[in-house]
C-alpha positions as CSV (number, residue, x, y, z in Angstrom):
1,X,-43.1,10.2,9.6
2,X,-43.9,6.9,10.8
3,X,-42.2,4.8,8.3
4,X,-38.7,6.3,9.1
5,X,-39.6,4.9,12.7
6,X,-36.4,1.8,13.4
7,X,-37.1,-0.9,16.3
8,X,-35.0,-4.0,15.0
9,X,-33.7,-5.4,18.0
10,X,-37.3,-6.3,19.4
11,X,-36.2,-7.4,22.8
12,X,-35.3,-3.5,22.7
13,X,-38.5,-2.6,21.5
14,X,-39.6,-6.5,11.0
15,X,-45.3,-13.9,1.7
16,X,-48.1,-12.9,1.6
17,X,-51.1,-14.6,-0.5
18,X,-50.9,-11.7,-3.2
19,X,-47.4,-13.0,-4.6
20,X,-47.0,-15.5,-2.2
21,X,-44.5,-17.2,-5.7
22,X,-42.2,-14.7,-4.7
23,X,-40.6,-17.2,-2.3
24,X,-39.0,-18.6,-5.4
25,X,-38.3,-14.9,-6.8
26,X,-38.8,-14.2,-10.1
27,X,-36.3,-17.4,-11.2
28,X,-38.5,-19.8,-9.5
29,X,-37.6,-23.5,-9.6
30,X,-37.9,-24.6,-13.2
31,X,-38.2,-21.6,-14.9
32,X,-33.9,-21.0,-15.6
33,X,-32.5,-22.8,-18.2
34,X,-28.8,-22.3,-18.5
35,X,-26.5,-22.8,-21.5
36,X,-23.2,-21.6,-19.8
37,X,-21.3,-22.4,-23.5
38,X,-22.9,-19.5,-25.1
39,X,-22.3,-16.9,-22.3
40,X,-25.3,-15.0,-19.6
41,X,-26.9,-13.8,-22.9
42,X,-28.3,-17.4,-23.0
43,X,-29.9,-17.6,-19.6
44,X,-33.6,-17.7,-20.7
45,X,-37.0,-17.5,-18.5
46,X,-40.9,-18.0,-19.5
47,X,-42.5,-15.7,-22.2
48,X,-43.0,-13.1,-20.2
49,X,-40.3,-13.0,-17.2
50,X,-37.1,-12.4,-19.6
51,X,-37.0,-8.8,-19.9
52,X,-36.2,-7.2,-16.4
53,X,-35.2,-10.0,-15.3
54,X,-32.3,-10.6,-17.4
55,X,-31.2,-7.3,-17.6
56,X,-30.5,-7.0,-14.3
57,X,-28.5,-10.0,-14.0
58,X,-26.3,-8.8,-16.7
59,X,-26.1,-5.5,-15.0
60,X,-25.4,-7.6,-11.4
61,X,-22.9,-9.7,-13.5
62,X,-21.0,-6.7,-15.3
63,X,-20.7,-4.8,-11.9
64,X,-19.0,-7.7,-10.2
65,X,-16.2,-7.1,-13.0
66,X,-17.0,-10.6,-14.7
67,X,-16.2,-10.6,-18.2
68,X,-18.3,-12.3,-20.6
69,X,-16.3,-15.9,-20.5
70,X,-16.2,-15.5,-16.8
71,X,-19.9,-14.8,-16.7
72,X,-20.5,-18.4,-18.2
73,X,-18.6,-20.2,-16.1
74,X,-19.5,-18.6,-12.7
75,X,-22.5,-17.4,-13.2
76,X,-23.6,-20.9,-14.4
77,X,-23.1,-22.3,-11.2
78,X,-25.0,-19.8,-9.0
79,X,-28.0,-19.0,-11.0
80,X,-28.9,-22.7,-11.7
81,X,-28.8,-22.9,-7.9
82,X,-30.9,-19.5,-7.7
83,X,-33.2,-21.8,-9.9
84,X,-33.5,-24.7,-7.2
85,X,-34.2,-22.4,-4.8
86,X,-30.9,-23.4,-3.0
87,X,-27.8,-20.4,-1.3
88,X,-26.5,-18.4,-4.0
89,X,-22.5,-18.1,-3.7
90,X,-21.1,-14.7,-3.5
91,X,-17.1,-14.2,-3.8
92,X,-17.4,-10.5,-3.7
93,X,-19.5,-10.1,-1.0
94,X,-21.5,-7.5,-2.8
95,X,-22.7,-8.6,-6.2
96,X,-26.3,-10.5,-6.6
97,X,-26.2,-12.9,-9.5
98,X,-29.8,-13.4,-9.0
99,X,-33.0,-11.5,-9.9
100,X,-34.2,-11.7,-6.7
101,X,-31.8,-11.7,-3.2
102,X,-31.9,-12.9,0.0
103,X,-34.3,-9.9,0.9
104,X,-37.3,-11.0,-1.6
105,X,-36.8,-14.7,-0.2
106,X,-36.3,-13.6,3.7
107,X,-39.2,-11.5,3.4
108,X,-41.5,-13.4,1.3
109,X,-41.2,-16.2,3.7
110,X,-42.1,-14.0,6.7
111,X,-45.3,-12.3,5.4
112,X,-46.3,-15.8,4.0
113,X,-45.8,-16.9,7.9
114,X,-48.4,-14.0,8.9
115,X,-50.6,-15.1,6.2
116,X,-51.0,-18.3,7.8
117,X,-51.6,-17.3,11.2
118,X,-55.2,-17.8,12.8
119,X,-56.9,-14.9,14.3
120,X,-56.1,-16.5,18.1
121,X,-52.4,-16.4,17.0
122,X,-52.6,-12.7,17.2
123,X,-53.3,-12.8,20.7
124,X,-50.1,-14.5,21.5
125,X,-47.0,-13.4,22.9
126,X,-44.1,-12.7,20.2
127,X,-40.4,-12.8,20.8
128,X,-40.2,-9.5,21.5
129,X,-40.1,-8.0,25.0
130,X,-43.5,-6.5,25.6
131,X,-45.1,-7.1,22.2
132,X,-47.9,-9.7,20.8
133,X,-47.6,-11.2,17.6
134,X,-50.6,-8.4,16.7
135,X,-47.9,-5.8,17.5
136,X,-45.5,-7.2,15.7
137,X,-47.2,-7.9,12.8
138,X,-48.1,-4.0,12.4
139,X,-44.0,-3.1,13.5
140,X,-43.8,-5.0,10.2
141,X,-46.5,-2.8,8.2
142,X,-44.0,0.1,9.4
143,X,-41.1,-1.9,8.2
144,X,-42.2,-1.9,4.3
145,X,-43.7,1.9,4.6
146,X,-39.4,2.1,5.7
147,X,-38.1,0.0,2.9
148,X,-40.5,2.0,0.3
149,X,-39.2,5.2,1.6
150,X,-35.8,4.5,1.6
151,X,-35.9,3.1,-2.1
152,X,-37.6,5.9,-3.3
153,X,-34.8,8.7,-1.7
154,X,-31.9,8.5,-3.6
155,X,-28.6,11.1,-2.8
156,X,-25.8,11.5,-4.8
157,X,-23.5,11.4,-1.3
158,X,-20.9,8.4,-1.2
159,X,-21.9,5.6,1.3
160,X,-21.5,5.9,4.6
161,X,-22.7,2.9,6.2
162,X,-22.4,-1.0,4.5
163,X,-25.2,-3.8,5.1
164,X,-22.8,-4.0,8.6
165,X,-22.2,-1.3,9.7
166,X,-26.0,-0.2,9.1
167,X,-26.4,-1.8,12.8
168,X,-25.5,0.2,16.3
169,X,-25.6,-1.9,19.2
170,X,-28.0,-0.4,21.6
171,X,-29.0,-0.8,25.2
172,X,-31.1,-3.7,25.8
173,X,-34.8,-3.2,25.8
174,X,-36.9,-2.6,28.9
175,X,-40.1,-3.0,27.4
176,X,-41.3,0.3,28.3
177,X,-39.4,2.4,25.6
178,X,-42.7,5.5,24.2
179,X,-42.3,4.3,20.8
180,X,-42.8,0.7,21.6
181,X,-46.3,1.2,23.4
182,X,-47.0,3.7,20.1
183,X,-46.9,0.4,18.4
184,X,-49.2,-1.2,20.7
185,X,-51.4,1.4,20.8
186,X,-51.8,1.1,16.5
187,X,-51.6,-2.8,16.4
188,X,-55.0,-2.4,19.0
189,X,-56.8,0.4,16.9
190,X,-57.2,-2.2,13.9
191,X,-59.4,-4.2,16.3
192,X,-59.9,-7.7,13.9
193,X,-56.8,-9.5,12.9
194,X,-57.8,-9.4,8.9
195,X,-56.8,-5.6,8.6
196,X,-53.5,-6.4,9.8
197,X,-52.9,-9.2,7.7
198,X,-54.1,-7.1,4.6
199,X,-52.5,-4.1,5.3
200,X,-49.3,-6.0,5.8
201,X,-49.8,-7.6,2.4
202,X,-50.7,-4.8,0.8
203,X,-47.7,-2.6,1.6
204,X,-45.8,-5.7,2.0
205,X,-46.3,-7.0,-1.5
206,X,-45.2,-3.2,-2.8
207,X,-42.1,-3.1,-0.6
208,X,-41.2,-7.0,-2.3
209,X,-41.7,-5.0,-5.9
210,X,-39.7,-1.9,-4.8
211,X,-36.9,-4.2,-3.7
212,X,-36.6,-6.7,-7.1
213,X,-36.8,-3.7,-8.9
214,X,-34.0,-1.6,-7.2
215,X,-30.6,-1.0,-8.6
216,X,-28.3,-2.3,-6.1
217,X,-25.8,0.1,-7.0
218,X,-28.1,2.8,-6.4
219,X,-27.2,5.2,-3.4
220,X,-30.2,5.5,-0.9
221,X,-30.8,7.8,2.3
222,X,-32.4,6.5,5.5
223,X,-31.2,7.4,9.1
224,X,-29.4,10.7,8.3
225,X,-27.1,7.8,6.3
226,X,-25.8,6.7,2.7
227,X,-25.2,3.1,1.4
228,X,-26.4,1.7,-1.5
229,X,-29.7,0.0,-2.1
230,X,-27.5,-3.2,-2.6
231,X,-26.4,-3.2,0.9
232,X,-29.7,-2.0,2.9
233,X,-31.2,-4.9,1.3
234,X,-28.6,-7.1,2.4
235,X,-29.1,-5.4,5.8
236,X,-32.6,-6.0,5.9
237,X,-32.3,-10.2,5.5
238,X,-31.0,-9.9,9.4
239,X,-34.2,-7.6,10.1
240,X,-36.7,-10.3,8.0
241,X,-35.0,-13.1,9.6
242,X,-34.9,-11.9,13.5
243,X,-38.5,-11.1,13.0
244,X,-39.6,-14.5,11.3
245,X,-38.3,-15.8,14.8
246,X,-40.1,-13.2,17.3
247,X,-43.1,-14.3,14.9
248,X,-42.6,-17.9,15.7
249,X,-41.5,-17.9,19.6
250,X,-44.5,-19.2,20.7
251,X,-46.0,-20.8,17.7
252,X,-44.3,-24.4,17.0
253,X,-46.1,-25.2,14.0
254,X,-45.0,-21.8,12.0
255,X,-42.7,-22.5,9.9
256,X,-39.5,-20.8,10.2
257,X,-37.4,-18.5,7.9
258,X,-35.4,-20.0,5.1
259,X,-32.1,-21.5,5.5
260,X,-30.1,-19.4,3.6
261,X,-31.3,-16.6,5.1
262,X,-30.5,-17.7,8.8
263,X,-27.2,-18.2,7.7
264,X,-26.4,-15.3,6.4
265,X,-27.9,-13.4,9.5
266,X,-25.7,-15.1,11.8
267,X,-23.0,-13.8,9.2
268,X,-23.9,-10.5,9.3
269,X,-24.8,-10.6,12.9
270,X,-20.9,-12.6,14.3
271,X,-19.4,-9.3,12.0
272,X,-21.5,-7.3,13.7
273,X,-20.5,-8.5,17.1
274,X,-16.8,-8.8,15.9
275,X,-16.0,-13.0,17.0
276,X,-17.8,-16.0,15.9
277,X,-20.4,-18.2,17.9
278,X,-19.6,-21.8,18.5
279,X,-19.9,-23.3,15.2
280,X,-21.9,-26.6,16.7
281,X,-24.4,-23.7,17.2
282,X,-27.3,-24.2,15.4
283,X,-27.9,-20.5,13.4
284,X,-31.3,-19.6,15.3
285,X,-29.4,-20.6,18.8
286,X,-26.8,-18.0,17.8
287,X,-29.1,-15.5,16.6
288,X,-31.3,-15.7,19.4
289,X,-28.8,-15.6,22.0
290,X,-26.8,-13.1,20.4
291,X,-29.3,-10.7,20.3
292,X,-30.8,-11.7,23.7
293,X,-33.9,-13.0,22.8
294,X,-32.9,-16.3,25.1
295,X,-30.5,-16.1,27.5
296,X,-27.9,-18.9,27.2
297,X,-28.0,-22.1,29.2
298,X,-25.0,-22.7,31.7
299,X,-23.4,-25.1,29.1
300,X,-24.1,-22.3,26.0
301,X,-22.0,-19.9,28.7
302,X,-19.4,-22.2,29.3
303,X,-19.1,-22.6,25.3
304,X,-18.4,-18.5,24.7
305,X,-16.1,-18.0,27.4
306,X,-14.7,-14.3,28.1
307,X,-17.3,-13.1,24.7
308,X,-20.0,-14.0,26.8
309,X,-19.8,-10.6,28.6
310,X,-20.4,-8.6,25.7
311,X,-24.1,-10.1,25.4
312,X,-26.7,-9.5,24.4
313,X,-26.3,-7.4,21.0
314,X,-29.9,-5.2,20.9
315,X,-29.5,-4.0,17.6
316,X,-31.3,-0.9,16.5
């Protein structure tokens, strides 16, 4: 089945105009009004949006143990900042405290990226090792028919894997792997650059839905693996994110993923790789380096010292 098909690292070789809003999530800029004195019960949204909405950040607030005085006064703090659009903080780690996460954001932001390319574009080079941005693009389509699939297979098995641990470090790509040139071969059979960028948003737009929508608690399969929808979600921000940048390797004008999710991927990604990058790193230096989609200059070298021989990190 193609859509349990996994190439993440890329140099191993994943919004669009439907819901393009979606950056924003469903508690877009302007639309949160908070009243932290009378409790989460007072959070309100636009006729209309309440409903699901709110239910689920009650259900988000009750699992992170908050009780209902707690819940005013830290909740108030991250979901007005949800609101503006700016980094939601997370003590546990775990909980969202916002109708839409990281994922929705991450990913909106990269199919609105393909939506703004121009047919040439398609024709470029990507940041992955023997791909165009055409191939990439329909490694992406893949990458939803994934995150639909694993959504919809729940088990009843305890976790096994965590939004970490979800990575293996893998042998660096050589370009020439038989899945990778399956890719090519499928990016090239939609011929004009318009059926990519629909199919993207059409299965895209579904996977965005799937993904607001999911219990985080919920336990899902995918890989022969268990974790919870809450953390393949989480996992996915450093898939969205890596792929934002292969999109935008060669095009200077794209713009690039969101802050917030950059920094969390160089999080999830220093975790990964067990020690930290040089904090005067920008987060795209470390994530491209890390993961070998540049090498490092002799001063970036110099700067990791003896961890410098455990990269690059090909994550698959």
């Amino acid at each position: 089945m193609w859509g349990r098909i996994q190439w993440t690292a890329c140099v191993r070789s994943r919004a669009g105009p439907r819901d393009a809003g979606d950056a924003d999530g469903l508690l877009g800029s302007g639309q949160l009004e908070a009243f932290p004195a009378k409790g989460i019960g007072a959070w309100s949204l636009p006729a209309g949006q309440a409903g699901p909405a709110l239910v689920g950040v009650r259900a988000r607030a009750r699992r992170c143990g908050l009780s209902s005085g707690r819940r005013a006064r830290e909740l108030g703090a991250p979901l007005a900042h949800a609101a503006a659009g700016k980094p939601v903080a997370d003590p546990e780690g775990r909980c969202y405290l916002a109708a839409v996460d990281l994922f929705s954001r991450s990913w909106a932001a990269l199919r609105s990226a393909v939506a703004g390319l121009a047919d040439e574009d398609f024709a470029r080079p990507s940041g992955c090792t023997g791909w165009l941005v055409r191939d990439l693009v329909c490694h992406l389509v893949i990458d939803a028919q994934d995150v639909l699939i694993t959504l919809a297979t729940p088990v009843d098995s305890e976790p096994t894997r965590d939004a970490v641990t979800y990575w293996n470090v893998v042998e660096p790509p050589t370009g020439t792997d038989p899945l990778d040139a399956l890719i090519v071969r499928l990016a090239a059979a939609y011929e004009e650059p318009w059926l990519l960028k629909f199919h993207l948003d059409d299965v895209g737009s579904a996977a965005g839905r799937a993904a607001e929508l999911a219990d985080p608690e919920l336990r899902v399969g995918t890989r022969d693996e268990v974790l919870t929808a809450g953390d393949y979600l989480a996992a996915y921000v450093l898939e969205w994110t890596l792929h934002h940048l292969d999109l935008i390797a060669h095009l200077p004008d794209a713009a690039g993923p969101p802050a917030e999710g950059l920094a969390r991927s160089r999080e999830l990604l220093e975790k990964i790789a067990g020690f930290a990058f040089p904090r005067s790193w920008p987060d795209t230096d470390a994530l491209r380096v890390g993961t070998g989609r540049r090498a490092p200059s002799d001063a970036e070298h110099a700067e990791l010292g003896d961890v410098a021989a455990k990269l690059p990190l090909a994550l698959g």
